[in-house]
N, C-alpha and C positions, 0 to 999 in steps of 0.2 A: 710698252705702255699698257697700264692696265683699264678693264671695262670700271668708266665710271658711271655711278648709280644715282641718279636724281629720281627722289622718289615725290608720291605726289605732286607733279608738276601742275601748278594751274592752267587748265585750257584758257583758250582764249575765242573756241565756242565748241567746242567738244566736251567730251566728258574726261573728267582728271583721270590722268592713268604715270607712270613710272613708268624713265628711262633708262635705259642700258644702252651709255653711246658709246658704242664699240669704235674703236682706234677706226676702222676701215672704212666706218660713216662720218669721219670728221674732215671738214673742209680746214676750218680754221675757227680762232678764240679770238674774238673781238675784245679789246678793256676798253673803258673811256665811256664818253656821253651816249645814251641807250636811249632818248625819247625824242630824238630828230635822228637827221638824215648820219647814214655810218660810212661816209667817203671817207675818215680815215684824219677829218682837220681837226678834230676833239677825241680821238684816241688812236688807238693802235690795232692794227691784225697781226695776228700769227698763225702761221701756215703752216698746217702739216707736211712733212714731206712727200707723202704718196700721192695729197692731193695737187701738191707743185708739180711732181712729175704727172702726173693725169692732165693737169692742163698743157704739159711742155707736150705731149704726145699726143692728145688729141689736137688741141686751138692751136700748136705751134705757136704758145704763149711760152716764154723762157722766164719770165722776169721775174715771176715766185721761185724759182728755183733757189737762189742764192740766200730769201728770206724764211724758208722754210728752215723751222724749226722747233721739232718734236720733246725737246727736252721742257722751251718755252711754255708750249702747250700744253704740256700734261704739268707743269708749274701751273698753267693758269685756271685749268681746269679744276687742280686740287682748290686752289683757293677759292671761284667760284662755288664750289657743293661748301664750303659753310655756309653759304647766303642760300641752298638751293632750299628751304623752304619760302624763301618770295618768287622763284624761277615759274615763268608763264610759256607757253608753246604757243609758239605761231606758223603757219603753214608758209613756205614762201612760192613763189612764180615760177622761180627756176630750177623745179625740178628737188624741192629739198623740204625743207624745217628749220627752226631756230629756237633755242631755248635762251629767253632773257631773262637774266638774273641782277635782279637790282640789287645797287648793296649800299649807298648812302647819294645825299644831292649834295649839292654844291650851287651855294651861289655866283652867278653872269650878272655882275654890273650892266655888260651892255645890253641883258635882256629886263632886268630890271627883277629879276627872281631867279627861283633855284630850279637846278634843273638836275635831272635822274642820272646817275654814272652806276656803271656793272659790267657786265659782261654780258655778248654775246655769243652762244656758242652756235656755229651754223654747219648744220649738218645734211647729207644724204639720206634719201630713202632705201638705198642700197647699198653697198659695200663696193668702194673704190676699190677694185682688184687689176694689178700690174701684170699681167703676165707676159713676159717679154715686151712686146711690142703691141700687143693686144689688149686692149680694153676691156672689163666689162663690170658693164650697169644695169 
């Protein structure tokens, strides 16, 4: 997979600056609804494989293992960077970042309006590195 480039990302209270998110900082590419909550009932993840195994190895979480998949991912991500002039940066909680890139709405009947669809890409502040059996962050 190659370093993909999103340039002027808008902050979301920093100052605009351009991404280089290398394969190693990617957790996974969210698609689907981007202005509520992202449990995965209005769109999809896709998981990178290193970061599947990062979780099977550290949390003794298996269950991305089978979903990962890198080809997905850098599928989603090329398509993402045509929208990445609307992509905004948001810090996240756990230890990462997220670049949201909207790319058209859609109207919810049951909300009674249109709501935001894109992608999520969510990333690390460090480089997920596998080395044998050892982590590090």
């Amino acid at each position: 997979m190659t370093t993909i480039k999103f340039k002027n990302v808008e902050p979301s209270h920093e100052v605009e600056r351009n991404f280089d998110l290398k394969y190693e900082r990617i957790k996974a590419v969210y698609k689907g609804r981007i202005d509520a909550c992202t449990c995965g009932c209005e769109g999809d993840f896709h998981y990178t494989k290193h970061y599947a195994e990062y979780k099977s190895k550290v949390e003794n979480n298996h269950l991305l293992l089978p979903l990962a998949n890198d080809g997905e991912v850098e599928f989603l991500l090329q398509d993402a960077l045509v929208y990445s002039d609307t992509a905004r940066f948001f810090v996240q909680m756990s230890g990462g970042y997220n670049i949201k890139v909207p790319t058209h709405t859609e109207w919810k009947d049951a909300e009674g309006g249109y709501v935001q669809m894109g992608y999520i890409v969510d990333l690390h502040w460090k480089d997920i590195k596998l080395d044998g059996t050892k982590i590090n962050l």
